[in-house]
C-alpha positions as a printed NumPy array, in Angstrom:
array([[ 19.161,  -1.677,   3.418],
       [ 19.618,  -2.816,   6.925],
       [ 17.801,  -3.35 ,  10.413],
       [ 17.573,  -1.254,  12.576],
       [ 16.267,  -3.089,  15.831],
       [ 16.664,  -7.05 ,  15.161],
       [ 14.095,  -8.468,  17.584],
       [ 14.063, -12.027,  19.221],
       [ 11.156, -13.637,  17.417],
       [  9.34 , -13.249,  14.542],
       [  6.431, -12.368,  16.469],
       [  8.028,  -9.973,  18.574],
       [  8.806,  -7.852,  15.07 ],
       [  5.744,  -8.192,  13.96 ],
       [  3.931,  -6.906,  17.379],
       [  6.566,  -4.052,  17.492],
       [  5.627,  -2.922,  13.669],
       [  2.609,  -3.336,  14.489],
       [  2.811,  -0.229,  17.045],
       [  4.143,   1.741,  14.705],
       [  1.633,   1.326,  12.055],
       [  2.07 ,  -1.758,  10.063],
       [ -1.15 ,  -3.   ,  10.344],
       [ -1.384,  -4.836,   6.727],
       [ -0.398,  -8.496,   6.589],
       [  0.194,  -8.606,   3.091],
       [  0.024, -11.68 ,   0.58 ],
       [  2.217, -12.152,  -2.703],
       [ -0.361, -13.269,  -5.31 ],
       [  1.009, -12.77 ,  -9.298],
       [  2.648, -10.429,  -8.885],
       [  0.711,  -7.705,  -6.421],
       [  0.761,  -7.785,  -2.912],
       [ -2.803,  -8.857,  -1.567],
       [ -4.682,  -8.994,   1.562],
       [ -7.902,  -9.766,   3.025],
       [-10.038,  -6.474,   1.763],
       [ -7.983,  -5.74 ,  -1.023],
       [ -4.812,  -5.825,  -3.534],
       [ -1.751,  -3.22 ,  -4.185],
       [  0.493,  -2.873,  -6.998],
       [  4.299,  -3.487,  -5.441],
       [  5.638,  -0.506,  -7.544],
       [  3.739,   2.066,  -5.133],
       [  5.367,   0.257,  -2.193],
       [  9.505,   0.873,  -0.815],
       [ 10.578,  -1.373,   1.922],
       [ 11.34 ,   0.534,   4.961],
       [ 13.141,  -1.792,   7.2  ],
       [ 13.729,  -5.579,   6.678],
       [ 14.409,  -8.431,   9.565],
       [ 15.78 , -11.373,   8.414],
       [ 15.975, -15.005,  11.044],
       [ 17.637, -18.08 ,  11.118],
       [ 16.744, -21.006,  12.504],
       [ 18.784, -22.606,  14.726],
       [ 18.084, -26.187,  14.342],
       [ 15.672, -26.09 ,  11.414],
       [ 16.059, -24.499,   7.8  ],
       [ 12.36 , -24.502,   7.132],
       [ 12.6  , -21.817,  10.389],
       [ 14.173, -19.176,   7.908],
       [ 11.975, -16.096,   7.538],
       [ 12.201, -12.662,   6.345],
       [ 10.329, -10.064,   7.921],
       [  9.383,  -6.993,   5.387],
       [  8.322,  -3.461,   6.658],
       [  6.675,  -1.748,   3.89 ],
       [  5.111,   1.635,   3.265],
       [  3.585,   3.259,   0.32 ],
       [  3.681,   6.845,  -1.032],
       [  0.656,   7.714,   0.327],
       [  1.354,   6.143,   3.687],
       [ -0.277,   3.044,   3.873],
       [  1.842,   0.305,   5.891],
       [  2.103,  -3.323,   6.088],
       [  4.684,  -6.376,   6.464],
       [  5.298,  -9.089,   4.364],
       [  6.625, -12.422,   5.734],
       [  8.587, -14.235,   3.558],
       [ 10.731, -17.673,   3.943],
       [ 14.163, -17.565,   2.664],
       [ 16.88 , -20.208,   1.558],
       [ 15.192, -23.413,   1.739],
       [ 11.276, -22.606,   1.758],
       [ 11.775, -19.469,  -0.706],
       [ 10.001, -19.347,  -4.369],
       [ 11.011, -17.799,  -7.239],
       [  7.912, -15.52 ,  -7.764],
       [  8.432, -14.299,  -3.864],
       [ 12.013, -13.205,  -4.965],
       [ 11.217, -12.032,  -8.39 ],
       [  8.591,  -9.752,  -6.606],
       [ 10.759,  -8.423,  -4.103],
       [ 13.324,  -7.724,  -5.982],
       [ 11.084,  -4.833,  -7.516],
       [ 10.684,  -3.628,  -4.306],
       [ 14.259,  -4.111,  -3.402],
       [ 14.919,  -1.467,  -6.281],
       [ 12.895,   1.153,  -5.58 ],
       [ 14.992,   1.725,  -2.181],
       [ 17.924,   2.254,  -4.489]])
């Protein structure tokens, strides 16, 4: 799995995605993916493209930006932090979705 545009900021990703349909900001809550009107099971979602930052001067900066899409089409993005500000449950979870790209 790799980028295939790596944009400047976070935001700027998450605008772009945005245009193409990634309207969902989704939340990791034991283990589904959640947000504000309702709550997915991860095994019905592949991620589609992933953008992954570094911060320069700060390691609380890292992020990793998720562009996900189910089989029947809904999409979304999960932000996640990485390194320093990741959690186990966060990995654990997208480690499922990791594998269904395989």
């Amino acid at each position: 799995m790799k980028s295939k545009v790596h944009y400047a900021p976070v935001s700027e990703a998450l605008n772009k995605l945005h245009t193409k349909g990634f309207i969902i900001d989704f939340n990791l809550e034991e283990n589904i993916m959640g947000f504000k009107t309702g709550k997915y099971n991860p095994a019905d979602f592949e991620i589609v493209d992933t953008y992954r930052y570094e911060g320069d001067s700060d390691p609380g900066d890292e992020a990793t930006v998720y562009a996900l899409e189910s089989k029947k089409g809904i999409k979304g993005v999960l932000v996640s932090g990485y390194g320093f500000s990741s959690d186990m449950d966060t990995e654990e979870l997208l480690k499922k979705l990791r594998n269904k790209k395989a």
